[in-house]
N, C-alpha and C positions, 0 to 999 in steps of 0.2 A: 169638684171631685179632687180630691188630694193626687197625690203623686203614687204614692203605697197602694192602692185602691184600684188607682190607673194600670201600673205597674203588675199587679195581681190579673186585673181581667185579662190584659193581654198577654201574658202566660198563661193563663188557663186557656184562653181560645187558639195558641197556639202549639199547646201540649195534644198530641192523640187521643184522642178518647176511647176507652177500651170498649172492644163490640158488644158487650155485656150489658152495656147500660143502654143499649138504644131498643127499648121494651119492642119497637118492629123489626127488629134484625129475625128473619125467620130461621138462617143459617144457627144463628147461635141458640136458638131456642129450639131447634128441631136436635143439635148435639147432645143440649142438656137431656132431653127428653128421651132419649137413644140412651144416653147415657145410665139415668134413671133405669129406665126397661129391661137393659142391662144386667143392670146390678140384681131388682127384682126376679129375675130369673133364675138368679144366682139360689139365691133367697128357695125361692121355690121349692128347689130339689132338697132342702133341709130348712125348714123351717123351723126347725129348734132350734138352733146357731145363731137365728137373729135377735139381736138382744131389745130387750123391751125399750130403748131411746129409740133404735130407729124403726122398731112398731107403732111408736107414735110420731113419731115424726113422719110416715107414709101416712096415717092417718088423719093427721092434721092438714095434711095436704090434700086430701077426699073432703073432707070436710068443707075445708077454704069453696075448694072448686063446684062443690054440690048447694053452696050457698046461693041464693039467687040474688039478682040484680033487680031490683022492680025498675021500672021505665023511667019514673019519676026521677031516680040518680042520675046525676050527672057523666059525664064522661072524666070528669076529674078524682069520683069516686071506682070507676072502671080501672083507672089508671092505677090505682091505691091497692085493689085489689091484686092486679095482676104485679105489683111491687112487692105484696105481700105473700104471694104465690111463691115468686121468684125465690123468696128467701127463706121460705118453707122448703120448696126445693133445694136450693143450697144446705140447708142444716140434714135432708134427708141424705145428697148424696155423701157428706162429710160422714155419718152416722153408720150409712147403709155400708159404707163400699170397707167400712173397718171388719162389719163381719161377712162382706161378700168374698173379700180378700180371704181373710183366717179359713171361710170353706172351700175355697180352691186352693190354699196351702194345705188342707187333709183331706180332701176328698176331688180328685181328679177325672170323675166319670167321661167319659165319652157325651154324654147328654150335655153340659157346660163348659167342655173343654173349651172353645172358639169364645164364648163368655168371659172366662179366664182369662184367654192370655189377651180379650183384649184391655179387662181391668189389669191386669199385671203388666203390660204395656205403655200405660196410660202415667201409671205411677214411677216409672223408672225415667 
């Protein structure tokens, strides 16, 4: 093994790894998911306002998750999924929370207020 290569590993295993990436961290998986539900809520009380990227991007993620797994797959394809999940989710909340935000900057009800300000919290 060369020096560059060497050099490389041992930064990498001793840089932090961000909590995101450890597909069992339930902490970080239970925020996004909080997070998501959130947003959807938002969504709810005006569903005209949600613009059609992140109608499909919430649905592509029903999609992923209602697909099955037959037995036969491996656990490396388990893996792949839930990798792919993740990044459905990721594009959903980048999508969603543009127009979750824009309805709680005009419509302020009593029903989403605590929704609100915790997406307008979140982004400051």
């Amino acid at each position: 093994m060369n020096r560059s290569a060497l050099r490389f590993m041992i930064i990498f295993i001793l840089l932090p790894q961000p909590s995101f990436s450890q597909s069992n961290d339930q902490e970080a998986i239970r925020y996004v998911q909080h997070r998501l539900e959130t947003i959807k809520a938002i969504l709810r009380t005006s569903p005209q306002n949600a613009s059609n990227a992140c109608v499909e991007a919430l649905k592509k993620i029903i999609d992923n998750k209602n697909k099955p797994l037959t037995t036969a797959q491996s656990l490396f394809n388990q893996d792949i999924k839930f990798t792919i999940l993740r990044a459905l989710t990721d594009n959903a909340l980048l999508l969603c929370s543009v127009d979750a935000q824009t309805i709680c900057s005009h419509q302020h009800s009593n029903e989403i207020h605590k929704s609100c300000e915790e997406i307008i919290n979140e982004v400051q």
